[in-house]
C-alpha positions in Angstrom: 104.9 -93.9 -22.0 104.1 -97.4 -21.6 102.5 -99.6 -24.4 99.3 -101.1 -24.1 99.0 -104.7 -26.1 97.9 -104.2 -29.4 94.0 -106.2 -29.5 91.8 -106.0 -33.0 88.4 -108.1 -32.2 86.1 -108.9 -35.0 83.5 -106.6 -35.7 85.6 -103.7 -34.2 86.7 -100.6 -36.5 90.3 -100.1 -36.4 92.0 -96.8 -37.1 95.7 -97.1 -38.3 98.7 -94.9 -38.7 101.7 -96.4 -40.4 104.3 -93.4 -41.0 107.9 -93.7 -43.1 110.9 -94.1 -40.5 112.3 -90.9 -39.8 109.4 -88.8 -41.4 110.9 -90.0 -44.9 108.8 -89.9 -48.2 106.7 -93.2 -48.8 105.5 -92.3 -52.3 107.3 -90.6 -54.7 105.1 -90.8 -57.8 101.5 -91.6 -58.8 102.6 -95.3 -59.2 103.4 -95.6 -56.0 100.0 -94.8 -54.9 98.4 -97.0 -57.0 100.7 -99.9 -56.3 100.1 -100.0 -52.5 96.4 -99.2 -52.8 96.6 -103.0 -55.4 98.3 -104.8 -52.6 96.1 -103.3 -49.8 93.3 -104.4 -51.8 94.8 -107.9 -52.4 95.7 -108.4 -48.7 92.6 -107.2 -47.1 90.7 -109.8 -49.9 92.7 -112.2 -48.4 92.8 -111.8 -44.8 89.0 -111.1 -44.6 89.5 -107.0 -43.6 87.1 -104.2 -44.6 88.3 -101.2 -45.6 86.2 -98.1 -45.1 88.2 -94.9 -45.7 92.2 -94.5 -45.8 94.4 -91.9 -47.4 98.2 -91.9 -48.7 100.2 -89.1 -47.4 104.4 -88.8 -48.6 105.2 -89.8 -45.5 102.2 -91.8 -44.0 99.6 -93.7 -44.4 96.0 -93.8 -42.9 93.1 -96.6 -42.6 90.2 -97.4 -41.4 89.3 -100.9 -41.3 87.4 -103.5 -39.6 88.9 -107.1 -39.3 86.5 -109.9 -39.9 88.5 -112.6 -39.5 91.0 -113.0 -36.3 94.0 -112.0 -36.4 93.4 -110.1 -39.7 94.6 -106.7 -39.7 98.2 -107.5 -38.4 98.5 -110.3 -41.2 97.6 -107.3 -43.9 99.7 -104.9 -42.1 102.8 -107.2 -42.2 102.1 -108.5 -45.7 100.9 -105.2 -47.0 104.5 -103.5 -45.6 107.1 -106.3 -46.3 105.7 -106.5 -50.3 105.7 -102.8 -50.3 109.4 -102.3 -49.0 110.4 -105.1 -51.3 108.4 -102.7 -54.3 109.6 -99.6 -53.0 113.6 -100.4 -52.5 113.5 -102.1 -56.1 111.9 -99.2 -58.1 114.2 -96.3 -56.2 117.8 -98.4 -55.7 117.8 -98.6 -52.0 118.0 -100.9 -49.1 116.7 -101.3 -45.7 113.4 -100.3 -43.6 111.1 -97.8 -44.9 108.4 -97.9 -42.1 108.6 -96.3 -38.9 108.8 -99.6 -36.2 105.2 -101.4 -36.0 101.8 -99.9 -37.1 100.2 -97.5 -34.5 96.4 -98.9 -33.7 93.2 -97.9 -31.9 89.8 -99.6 -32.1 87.5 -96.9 -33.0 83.3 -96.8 -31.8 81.3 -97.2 -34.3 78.0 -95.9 -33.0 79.4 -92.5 -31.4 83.1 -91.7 -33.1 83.6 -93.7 -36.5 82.3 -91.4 -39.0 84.8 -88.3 -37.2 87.7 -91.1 -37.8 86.2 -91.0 -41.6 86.7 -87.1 -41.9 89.9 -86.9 -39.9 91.5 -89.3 -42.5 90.0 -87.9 -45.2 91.1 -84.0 -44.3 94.5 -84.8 -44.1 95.5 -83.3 -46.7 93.6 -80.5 -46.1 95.2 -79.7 -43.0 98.3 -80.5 -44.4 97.6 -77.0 -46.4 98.1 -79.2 -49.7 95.0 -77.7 -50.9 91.6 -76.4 -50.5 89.3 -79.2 -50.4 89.3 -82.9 -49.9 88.0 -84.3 -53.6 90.8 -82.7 -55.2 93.4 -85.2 -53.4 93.4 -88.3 -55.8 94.8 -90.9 -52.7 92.1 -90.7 -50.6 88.9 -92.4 -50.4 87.0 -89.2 -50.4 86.4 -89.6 -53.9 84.3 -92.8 -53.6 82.6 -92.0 -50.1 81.4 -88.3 -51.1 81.5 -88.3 -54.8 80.5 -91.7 -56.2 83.4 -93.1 -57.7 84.0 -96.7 -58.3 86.1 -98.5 -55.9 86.9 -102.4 -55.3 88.7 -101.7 -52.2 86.4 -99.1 -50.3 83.4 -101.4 -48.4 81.1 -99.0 -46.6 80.6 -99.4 -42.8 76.9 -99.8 -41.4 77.2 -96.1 -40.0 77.8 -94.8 -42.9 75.1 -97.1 -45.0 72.8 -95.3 -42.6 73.4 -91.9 -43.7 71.0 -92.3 -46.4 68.2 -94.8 -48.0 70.6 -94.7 -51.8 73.9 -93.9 -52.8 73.3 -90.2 -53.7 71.4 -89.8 -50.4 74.4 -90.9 -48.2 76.8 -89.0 -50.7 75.2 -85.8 -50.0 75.0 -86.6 -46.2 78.8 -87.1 -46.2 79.6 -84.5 -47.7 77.3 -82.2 -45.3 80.0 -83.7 -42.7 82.9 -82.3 -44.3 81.2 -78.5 -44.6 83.1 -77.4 -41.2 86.8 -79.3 -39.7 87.1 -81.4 -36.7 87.2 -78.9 -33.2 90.5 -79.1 -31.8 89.4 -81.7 -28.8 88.4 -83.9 -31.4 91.9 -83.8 -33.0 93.5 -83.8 -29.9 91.2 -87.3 -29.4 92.1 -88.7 -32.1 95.7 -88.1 -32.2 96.4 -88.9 -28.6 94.0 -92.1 -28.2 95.9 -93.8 -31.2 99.8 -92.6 -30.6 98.6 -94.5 -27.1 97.1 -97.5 -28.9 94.2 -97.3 -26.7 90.4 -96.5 -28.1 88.4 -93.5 -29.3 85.3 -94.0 -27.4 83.2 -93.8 -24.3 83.9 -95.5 -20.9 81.2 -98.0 -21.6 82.5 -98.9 -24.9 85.9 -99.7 -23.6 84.7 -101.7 -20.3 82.8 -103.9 -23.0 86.1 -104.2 -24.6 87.7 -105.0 -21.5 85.3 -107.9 -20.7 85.5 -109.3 -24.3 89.0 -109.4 -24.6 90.6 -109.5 -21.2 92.7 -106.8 -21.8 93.3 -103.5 -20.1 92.1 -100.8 -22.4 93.4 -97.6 -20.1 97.2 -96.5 -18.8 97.5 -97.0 -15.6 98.6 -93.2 -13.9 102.1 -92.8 -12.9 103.3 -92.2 -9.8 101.7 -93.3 -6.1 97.8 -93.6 -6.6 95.4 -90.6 -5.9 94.9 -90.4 -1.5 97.3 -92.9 -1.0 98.5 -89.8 1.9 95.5 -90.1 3.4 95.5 -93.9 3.9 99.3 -93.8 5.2 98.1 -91.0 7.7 95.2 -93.4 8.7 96.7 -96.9 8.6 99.8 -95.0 11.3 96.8 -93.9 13.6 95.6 -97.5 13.4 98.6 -98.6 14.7 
């Protein structure tokens, strides 16, 4: 499958998968957790990159972020994984790569798709049969988007600031969002559109993309193009 350049315009929510080479654990105790969480917080401070939901898996993480500056999220991406590595192959004796290649990527719509990106991240574990309900998982950012709790890292989105006039309001609205799973299109969605690098959204969304940026936002089909029989057929009659 061919892979499409990797674009992150400002303004543009970003959902990212970065997974341990060969499937291998990421985390192995609650300090681990906390110490990427610190540097994610540190780098996305520096490199001017909002970060709206995420959740640390053994083996992967998950993020949802909007770059403000240019070129943001891949600085905080490569800073984030190097410092972790470094952290990680000190506090467990080891040496070489821990991630899986480069980051996977898709720019996210805001208007129609983001807040589904916010529960697919968030019901990860849940999925993952780890347990019952979201807000029992401490590595998310469940805890601060449905419950309340404090974070430094977590800056809401404008779609979810409009779920609700005050906190409690657009806590109790998220929450209403997590009261059934995603259908299986929408995971299907999700999951393709980013192991593609391409963009969770609708046609018009991505030709604006298209025109912004330059680049081409859809894999081009494989094999000869659709009726090009016909046109041999004709073009032969032609002549």
């Amino acid at each position: 499958m061919p892979r499409l350049p990797r674009i992150t315009p400002v303004g543009v929510p970003v959902h990212v998968i970065q997974r341990g080479n060969n499937r291998q654990l990421c985390f192995g105790s609650e300090e681990d957790h906390a110490a990427y969480l610190h540097w994610l917080g540190e780098y996305a401070g520096k490199y001017g990159v909002d970060v709206h939901a995420w959740v640390l898996m053994s083996n992967h993480v998950h993020l949802l972020c909007t770059p403000q500056q240019e070129g943001g999220l891949s600085r905080l991406m490569q800073s984030l994984g190097r410092r972790y590595v470094r952290y990680f192959n000190h506090q467990y004796q080891r040496t070489g790569t821990l991630w899986e290649g480069r980051y996977k990527s898709c720019l996210v719509q805001a208007e129609d798709y983001l807040l589904q990106v916010y529960r697919y991240i968030e019901l990860n574990p849940v999925r993952a049969g780890m347990l019952d309900a979201p807000g029992a998982y401490a590595w998310s950012s469940y805890q601060i988007n449905a419950l309340g709790s404090e974070s430094v890292l977590c800056t809401p989105h404008d779609e979810y600031l409009r779920l609700g006039q005050t906190g409690d309001e657009r806590q109790e609205h998220y929450r209403r969002l997590f009261e059934h799973h995603l259908d299986d299109k929408t995971l299907a969605t999700i999951r393709t559109q980013i192991n593609r690098g391409m963009v969770i959204g609708n046609a018009r969304f991505r030709e604006e993309l298209e025109a912004l940026t330059g680049a081409r936002l859809k894999l081009k089909q494989r094999g000869r193009p659709k009726g090009w029989r016909k046109r041999v057929k004709e073009t032969l009659i032609k002549s």
